[in-house]
N, C-alpha and C positions, 0 to 999 in steps of 0.2 A: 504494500500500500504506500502511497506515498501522497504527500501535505497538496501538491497541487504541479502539473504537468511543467509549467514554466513561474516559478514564483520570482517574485525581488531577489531572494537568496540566490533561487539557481541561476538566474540572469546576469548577476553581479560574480559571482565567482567566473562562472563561462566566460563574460565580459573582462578578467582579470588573468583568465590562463590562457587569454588568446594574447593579452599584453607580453604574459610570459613574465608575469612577477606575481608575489602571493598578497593577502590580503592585509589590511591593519586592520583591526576588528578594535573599536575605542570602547571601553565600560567607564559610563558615570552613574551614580546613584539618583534617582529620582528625587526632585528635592531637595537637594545638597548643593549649596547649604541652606536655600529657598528656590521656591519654584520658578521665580523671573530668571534667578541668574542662572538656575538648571536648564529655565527653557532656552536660557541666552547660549548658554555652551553647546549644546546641544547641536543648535542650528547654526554655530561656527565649526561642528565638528568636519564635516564634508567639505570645505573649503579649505582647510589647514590639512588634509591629505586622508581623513577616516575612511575607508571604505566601507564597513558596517558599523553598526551604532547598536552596543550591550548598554540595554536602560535598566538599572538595577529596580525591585521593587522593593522597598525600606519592611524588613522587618524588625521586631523585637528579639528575636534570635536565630539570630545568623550561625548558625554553628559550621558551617564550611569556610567561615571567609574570616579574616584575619585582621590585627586590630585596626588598619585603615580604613578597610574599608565598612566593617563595624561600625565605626566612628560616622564614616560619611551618614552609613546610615541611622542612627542616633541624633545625627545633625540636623536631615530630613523627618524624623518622624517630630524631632523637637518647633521645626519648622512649622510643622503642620501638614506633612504631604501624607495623602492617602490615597487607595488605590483610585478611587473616582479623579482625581486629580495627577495620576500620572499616566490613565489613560486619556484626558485631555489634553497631556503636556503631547500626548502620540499625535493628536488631532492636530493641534495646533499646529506643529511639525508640518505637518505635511501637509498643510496649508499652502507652504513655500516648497514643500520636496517632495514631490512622490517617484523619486528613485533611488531614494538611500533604503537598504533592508536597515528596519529598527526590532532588535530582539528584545523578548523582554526578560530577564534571568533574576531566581530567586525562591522562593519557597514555597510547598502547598499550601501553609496556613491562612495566607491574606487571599489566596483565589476561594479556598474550597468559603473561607469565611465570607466572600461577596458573591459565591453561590456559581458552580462552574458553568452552566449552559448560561447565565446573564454575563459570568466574567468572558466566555469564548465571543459571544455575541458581542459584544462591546471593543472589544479588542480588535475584533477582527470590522467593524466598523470604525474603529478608531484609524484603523493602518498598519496594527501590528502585522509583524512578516513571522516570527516566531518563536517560541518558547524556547528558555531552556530552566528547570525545576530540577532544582539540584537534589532535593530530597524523596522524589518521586521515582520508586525502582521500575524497568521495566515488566513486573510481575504486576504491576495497577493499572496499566495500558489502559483500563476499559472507563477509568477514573476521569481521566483526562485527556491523553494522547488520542486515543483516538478520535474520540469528540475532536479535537482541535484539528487535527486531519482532514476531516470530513469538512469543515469548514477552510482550506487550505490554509490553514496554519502551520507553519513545520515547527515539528519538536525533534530538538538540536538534543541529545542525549554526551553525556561526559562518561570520557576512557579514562583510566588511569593507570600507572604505571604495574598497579594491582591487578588489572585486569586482563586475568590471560587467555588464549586459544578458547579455552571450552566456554570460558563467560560473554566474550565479543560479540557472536552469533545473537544470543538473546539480547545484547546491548544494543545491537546494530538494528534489530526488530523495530520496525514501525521509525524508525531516523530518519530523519528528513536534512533538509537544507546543508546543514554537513553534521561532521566528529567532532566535539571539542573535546583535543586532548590534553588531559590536565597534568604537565610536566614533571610535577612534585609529586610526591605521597604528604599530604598534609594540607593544613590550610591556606589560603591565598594568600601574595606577599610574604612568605614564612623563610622563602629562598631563593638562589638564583638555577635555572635548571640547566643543567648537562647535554649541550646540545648533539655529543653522541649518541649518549643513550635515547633521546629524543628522538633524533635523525633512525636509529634503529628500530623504535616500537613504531614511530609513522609509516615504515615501509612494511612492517608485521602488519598493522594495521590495512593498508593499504591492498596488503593481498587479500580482504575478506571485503571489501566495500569499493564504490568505485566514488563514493562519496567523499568532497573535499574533506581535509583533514588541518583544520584548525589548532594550533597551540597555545595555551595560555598559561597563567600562575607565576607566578616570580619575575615574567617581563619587566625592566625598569628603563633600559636604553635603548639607544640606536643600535650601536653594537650588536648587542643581543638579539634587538630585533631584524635584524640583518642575518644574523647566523642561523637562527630559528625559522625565518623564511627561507632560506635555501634548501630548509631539510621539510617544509610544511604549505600547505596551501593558503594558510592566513595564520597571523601573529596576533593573538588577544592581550590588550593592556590594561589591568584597571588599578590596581593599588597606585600603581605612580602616579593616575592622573588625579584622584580622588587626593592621594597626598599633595599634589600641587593646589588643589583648592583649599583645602587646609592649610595652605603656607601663605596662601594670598589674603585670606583673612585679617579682620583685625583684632583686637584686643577682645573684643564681646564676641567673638566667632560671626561678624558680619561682611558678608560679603562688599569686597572693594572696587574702584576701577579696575584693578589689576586682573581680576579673578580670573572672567572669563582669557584674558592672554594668556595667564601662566597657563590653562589646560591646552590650548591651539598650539601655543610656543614647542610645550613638549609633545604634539602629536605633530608639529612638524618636521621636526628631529624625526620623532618614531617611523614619519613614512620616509622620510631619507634613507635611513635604514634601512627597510622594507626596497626603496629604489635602488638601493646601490645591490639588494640580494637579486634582483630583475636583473640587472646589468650583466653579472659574474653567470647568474645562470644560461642568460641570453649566450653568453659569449661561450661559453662551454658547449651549448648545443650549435648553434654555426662550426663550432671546430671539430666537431665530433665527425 
């Protein structure tokens, strides 16, 4: 089964591996550190180099993600952001964009609690392109994923370094849009990942799906994100940028003029990165 023939996701990947360079996938928190200057960053993400857009949805326990971006979202639910209002932050968005895939990644608590056939419906009129539900295995497929399918929503399912040969097959079940491979064993921003070992589980991976293969968790540089694209179809960033909004702040944790640049500054770096790993791979296939 799959979320929808040609969605935003498969269009922009296709669109990106014809360039012959892999993606930058940007995560900001919904809300963080309020909603004006969440919507603000947001819609500077695509112009400073994002290719897709992870909108986090703020819970109160985050138990996968690590104290940044915790914090982000802490800073959001302090805000006031909720889920009715980060499915209008999608609306709004795409007011001005309807070619950026916007994901939306985060917990089952705040869907199943705004009740899932209203939260699918709403999302998927909002503009959402697709899920990823970090604590949703795929043994409850019947909960959510599929529902969201049938409405071509794709649900982005997370590999981990744990995740070996017999378990992949059920991972890969009902996956849409791509793999987010999550490069650590542990929570987000915990570390920096090994882009051997990386480069080796993405081609393991690869031989069971023909589905792009996204990397994320510990991203903080260009560097990295350069080295990680070469071995990956898209590079996901989010502790770094959520920590740059936090550094832009002021004393009362209020957003400044600075804000939204310090998040575009370092995704423009990011997608440098990401271009110069286009480049090296380009030129390796010409020579080949």
């Amino acid at each position: 089964m799959s979320a929808a023939a040609d969605s935003r996701i498969d269009r922009r990947f296709a669109a990106l591996a014809n360039e012959g360079r892999p993606a930058l996938v940007a995560f900001i928190t919904a809300g963080d550190p309020d909603y004006d200057s969440s919507l603000a960053i947001a819609k500077a993400l695509p112009e400073a180099g994002a290719d897709l857009i992870e909108l986090g949805m703020p819970f109160s326990d985050p138990m996968a993600d690590g104290p940044s971006v915790q914090a982000s979202g802490l800073r959001a639910l302090k805000a006031g952001q909720t889920m009715k209002k980060t499915l209008a932050m999608v609306r709004t968005f795409r007011e001005g964009d309807t070619a950026t895939p916007i994901v939306l990644m985060g917990y089952y608590n705040p869907i199943y609690s705004y009740g899932n056939e209203r939260f699918l419906d709403d999302a998927k009129a909002a503009g959402v392109d697709g899920l990823i539900i970090v604590d949703l295995p795929p043994e409850a497929d019947d909960e959510l994923t599929i529902p969201a399918m049938k409405r071509g929503i794709n649900f982005i399912r997370l590999a981990a370094p744990t995740t070996d040969d017999k378990r992949l097959p059920r991972v890969l079940q009902n996956t849409s849009g791509f793999l987010y491979y999550v490069s650590i064993t542990g929570i987000t921003g915990a570390a920096a990942p090994e882009v051997g070992k990386v480069a080796s589980a993405v081609k393991r991976i690869k031989s069971h799906t023909k589905l792009p293969v996204a990397v994320g968790f510990g991203v903080r540089s260009a560097e990295q994100a350069r080295a990680l694209g070469e071995a990956a179809d898209g590079v996901v960033v989010g502790s770094a940028l959520v920590d740059a909004v936090k550094k832009s702040l002021d004393a009362n944790g209020r957003a400044t003029a600075s804000t939204v640049n310090a998040v575009t500054s370092l995704v423009r770096d990011l997608a440098a990165g990401v271009g110069s790993a286009r480049r090296r791979a380009a030129n390796e296939r010409a020579s080949a």
